[in-house]
C-alpha positions in Angstrom: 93.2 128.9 88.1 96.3 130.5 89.7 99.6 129.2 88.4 100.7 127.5 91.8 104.3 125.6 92.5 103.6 122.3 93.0 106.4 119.6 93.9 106.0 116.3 94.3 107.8 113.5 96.6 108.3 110.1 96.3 109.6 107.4 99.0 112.7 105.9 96.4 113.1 105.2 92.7 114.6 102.3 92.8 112.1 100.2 91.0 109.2 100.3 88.5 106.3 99.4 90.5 102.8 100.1 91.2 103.4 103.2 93.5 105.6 104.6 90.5 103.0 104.3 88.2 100.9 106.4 90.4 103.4 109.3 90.7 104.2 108.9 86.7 100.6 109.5 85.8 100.4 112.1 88.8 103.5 113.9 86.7 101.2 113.8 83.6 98.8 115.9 85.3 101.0 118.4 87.3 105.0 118.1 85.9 106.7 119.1 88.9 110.2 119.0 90.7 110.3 115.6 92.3 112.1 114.9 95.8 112.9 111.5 96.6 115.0 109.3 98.9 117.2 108.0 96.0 116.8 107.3 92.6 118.7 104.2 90.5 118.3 107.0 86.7 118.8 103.9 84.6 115.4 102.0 86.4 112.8 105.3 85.5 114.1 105.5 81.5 110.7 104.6 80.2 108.7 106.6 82.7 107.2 110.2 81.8 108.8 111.7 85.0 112.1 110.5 84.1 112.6 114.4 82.4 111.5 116.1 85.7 114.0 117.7 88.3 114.9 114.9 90.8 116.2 115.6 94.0 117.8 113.5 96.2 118.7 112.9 99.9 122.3 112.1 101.8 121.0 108.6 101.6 121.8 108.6 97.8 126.0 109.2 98.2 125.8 106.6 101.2 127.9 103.1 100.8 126.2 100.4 99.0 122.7 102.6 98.9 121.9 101.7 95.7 121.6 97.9 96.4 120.7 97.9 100.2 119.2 101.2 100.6 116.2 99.7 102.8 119.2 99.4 105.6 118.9 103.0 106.2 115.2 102.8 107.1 116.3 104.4 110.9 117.8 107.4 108.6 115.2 107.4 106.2 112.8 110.2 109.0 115.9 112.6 108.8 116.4 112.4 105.4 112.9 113.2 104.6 112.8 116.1 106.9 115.4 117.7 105.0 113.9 118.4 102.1 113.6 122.1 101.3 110.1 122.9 100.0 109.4 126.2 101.2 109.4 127.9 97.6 106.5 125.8 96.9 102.8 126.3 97.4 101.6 122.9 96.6 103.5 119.2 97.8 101.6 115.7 96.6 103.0 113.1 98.3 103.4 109.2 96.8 103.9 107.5 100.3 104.5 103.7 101.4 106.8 104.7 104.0 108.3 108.2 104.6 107.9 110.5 101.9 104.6 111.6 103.8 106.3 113.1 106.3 107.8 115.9 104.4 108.2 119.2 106.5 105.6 122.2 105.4 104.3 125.2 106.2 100.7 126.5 107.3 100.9 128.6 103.7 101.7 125.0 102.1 98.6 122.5 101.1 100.2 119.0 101.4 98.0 116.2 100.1 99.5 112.9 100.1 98.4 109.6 98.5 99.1 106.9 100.4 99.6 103.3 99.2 99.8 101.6 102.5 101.3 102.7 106.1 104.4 101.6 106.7 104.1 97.6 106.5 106.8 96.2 107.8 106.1 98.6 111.2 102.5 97.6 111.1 101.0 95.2 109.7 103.7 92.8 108.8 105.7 93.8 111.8 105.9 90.4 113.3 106.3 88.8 109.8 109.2 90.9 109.4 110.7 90.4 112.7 110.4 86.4 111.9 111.6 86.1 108.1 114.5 88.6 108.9 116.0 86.3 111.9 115.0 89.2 114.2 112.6 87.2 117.1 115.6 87.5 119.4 119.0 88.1 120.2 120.7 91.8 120.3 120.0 92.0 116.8 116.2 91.7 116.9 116.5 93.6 120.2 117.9 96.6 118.1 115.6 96.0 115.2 112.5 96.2 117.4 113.9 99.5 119.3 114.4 101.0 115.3 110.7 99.6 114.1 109.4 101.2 117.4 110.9 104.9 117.1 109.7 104.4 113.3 106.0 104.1 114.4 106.5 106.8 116.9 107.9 108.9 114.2 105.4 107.9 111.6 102.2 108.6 113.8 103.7 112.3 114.6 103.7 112.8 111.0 100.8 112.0 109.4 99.3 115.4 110.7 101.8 117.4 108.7 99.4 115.9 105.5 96.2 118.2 105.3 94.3 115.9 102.7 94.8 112.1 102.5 94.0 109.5 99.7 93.7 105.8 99.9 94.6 103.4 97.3 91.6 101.3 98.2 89.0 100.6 100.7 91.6 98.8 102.4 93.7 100.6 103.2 91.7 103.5 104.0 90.4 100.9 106.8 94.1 100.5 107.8 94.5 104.5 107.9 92.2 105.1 110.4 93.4 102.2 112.4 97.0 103.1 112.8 96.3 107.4 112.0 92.4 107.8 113.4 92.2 109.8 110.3 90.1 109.3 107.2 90.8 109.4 103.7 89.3 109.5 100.1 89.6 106.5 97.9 91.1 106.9 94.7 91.9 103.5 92.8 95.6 103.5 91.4 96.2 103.7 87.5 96.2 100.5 85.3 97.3 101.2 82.1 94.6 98.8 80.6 94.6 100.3 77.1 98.2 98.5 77.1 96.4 95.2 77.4 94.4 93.5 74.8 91.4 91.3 75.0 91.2 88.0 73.8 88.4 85.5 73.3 90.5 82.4 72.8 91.9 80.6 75.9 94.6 78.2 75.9 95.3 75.4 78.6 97.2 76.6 81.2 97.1 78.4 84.3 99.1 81.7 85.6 101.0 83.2 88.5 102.6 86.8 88.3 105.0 88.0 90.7 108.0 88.9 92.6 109.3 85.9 94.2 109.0 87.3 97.5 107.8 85.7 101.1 104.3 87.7 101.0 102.9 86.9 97.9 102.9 82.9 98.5 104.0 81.9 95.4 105.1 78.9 97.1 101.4 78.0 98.0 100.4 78.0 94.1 103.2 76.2 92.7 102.2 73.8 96.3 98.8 73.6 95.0 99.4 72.7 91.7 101.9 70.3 91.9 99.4 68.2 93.8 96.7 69.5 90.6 99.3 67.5 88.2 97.1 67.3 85.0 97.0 71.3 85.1 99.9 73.4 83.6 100.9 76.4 85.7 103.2 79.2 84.3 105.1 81.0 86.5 106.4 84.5 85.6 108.5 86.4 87.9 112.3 86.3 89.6 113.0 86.8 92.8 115.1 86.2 95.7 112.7 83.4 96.6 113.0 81.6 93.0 115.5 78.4 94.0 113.6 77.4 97.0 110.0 77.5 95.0 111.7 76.1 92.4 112.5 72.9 94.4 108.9 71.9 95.6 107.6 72.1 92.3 106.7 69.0 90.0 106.9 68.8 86.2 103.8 70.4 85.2 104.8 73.7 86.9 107.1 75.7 84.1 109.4 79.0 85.6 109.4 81.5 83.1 111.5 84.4 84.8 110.9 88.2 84.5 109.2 88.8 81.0 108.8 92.3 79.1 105.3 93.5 78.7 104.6 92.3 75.0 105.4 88.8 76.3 103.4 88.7 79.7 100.5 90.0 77.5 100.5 87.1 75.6 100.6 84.4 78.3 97.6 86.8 80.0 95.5 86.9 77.0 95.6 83.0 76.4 95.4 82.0 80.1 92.5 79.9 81.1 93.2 81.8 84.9 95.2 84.1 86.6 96.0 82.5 90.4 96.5 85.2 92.9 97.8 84.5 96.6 98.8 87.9 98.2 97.0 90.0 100.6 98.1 93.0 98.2 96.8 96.4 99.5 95.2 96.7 95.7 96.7 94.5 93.1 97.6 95.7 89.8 98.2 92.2 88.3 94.7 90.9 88.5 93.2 93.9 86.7 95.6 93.5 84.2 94.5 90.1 83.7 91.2 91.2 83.5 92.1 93.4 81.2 93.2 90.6 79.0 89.8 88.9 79.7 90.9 86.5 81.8 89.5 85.5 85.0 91.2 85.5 88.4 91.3 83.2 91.6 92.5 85.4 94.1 92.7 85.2 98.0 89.8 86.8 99.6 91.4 89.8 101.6 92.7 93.2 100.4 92.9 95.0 97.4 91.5 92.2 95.3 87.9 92.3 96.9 87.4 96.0 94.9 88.9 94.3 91.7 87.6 90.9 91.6 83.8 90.1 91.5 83.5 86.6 92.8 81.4 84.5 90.4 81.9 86.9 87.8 85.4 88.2 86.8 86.8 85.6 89.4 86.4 83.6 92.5 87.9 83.8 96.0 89.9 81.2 98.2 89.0 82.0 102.0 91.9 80.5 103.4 96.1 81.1 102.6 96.6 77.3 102.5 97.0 74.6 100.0 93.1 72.9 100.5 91.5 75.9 99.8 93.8 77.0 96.8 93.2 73.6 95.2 89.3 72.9 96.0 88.8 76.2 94.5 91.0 75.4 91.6 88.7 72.4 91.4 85.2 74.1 91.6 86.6 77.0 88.9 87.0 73.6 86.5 83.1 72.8 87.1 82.1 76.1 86.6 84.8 78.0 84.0 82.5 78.2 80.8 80.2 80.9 83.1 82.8 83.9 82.6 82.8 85.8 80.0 86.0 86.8 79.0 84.3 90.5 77.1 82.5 91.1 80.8 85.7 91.0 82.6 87.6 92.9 80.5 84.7 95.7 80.8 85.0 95.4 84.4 88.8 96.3 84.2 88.2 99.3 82.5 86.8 100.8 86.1 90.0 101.2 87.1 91.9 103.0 83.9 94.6 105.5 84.2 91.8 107.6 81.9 89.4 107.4 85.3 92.6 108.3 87.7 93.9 111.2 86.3 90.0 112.6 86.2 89.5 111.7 89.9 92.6 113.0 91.1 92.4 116.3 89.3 89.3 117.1 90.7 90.3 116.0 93.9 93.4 118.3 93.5 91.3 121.2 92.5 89.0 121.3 95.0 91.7 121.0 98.0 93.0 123.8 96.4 89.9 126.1 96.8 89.1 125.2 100.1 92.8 125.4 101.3 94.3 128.5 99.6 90.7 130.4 99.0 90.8 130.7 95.7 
């Protein structure tokens, strides 16, 4: 194959999350100059891309960017659009918000992997509007005009993007709703290999998470401290710790952020993972799986391609505390059916091995039809 340029782009490297895995193991299979928003260096140290070429946009010398870069979302178009990539033939795009929008060329093949359209314009635009204080006033008047020149913006430039990929059958449903376009689904990287399987469960129960609004955190550690003969660990931090914190009872224990070796541990011995969020995939409950432990998860999103109900897991139908805790109750009656070697089988679908080969070939084949070779 023809030795083409290829850069890649990246909303912000601010954290170490599930969308920068995806562009970490996208560098393993084309290392390439990447262009992003900003970059905190000292937050990518372990990651493979942390040796590429990073560029980054005005946004990165702004005041306080670093901690409160999310304030310069109305910039965020502009700075995107200023990119230089005209000396390349080839631009993969990470996107959750604007990298997507990159400016090319008709010479150019842009493919772009998309991990969700922008949510807090979308989806979770009222949310937003309501947890931020924004419902009224000038100040939600202003944050509605900026949310609503962001849409305008970020319908306009999906058709710069030739190909587009979906990180799950969910949100390819949400691309064609807000884009009208379609997309191929390529499951996100778990690095599963990382994650050990164990036969032996001990008696408790676990949450994983940021302690953010969305992922309801509060509802578990609700649930179970009305389930008080069950032990629930909690591992995570977050700006929402204090106030979960205080509607827990004494069989709920706080953990904080642990380091990988340590989560693994409280995964492989966990009787059940308890997951809450509407996640647009969920990496978290196929790494539990991975660990051969089973998952209760809330039936919408990501977690309907990871988790097979009755067999690696079972589904809550509602986001309240009554579902969360009959389902608790029924996974009691019926916990010696999973089979901890099964699910960690099942988690194996969805391997950074099986990534890398999909999006290769997807790669590849754009490239024949696009630049004729």
């Amino acid at each position: 194959m023809k030795a083409y340029k290829v850069a890649l782009v990246h909303d912000w490297l601010m954290t170490m999350g599930g969308a920068e895995g995806v562009l970490d193991a996208i560098y393993e299979i084309y290392p390439a100059d990447i262009f992003t928003l900003i970059c905190d260096y000292n937050a990518i140290k372990k990651m493979s891309f942390q040796q590429a070429k990073i560029n980054t946009s005005f946004i990165q010398s702004l005041p306080f960017a670093k901690k409160h870069y999310r304030k310069y979302l109305p910039l965020m178009p502009f700075a995107i659009e200023g990119f230089d990539l005209s000396e390349y033939d080839i631009i993969i795009s990470s996107s959750h918000a604007v990298a997507k929008g990159v400016i090319t060329n008709s010479n150019q093949l842009h493919i772009s992997y998309m991990h969700t359209p922008i949510r807090y314009a979308w989806d979770m635009y009222h949310l937003y509007l309501k947890q931020s204080g924004f419902k009224k006033g000038i100040k939600g008047l202003l944050a509605k005009m900026i949310l609503h020149y962001i849409r305008i913006w970020d319908v306009g430039s999906i058709n710069r993007v030739d190909y587009l990929i979906a990180n799950s059958n969910y949100i390819k449903k949400r691309i064609w709703k807000v884009y009208k376009r379609d997309a191929e689904v390529i499951y996100p990287p778990v690095d599963v290999l990382s994650f050990d399987f164990r036969q032996k469960k001990e008696d408790y129960f676990i949450t994983v998470s940021r302690m953010v609004p969305y992922k309801r955190i509060d509802l578990i550690v609700s649930a179970f401290s009305r389930l008080p003969d069950l032990k629930l660990m909690v591992i995570g931090d977050g700006p929402d710790m204090n106030k979960i914190k205080s509607i827990a009872s004494k069989n709920v224990e706080f953990l904080g952020w642990l380091k990988h070796d340590e989560l693994k541990k409280y995964m492989q011995t966990a009787r059940c993972l308890v997951f809450a969020a509407e996640e647009d995939f969920g990496i978290v409950p196929v790494e539990a799986q991975a660990c051969g432990c089973p998952v209760i998860s809330y039936a919408k999103g990501g977690t309907l391609e990871t988790v097979v109900n009755g067999k690696t897991g079972i589904y809550f139908y509602k986001q309240d505390v009554d579902s969360l805790i009959n389902t608790v109750r029924y996974f009691l009656e019926i916990e010696d059916r999973f089979d901890p070697e099964l699910i960690r089988r099942h988690s194996e679908n969805f391997s950074k091995e099986i990534f890398k080969e999909r999006f290769r070939d997807f790669i590849e084949d754009k490239i024949k039809r696009h630049l004729g070779e």
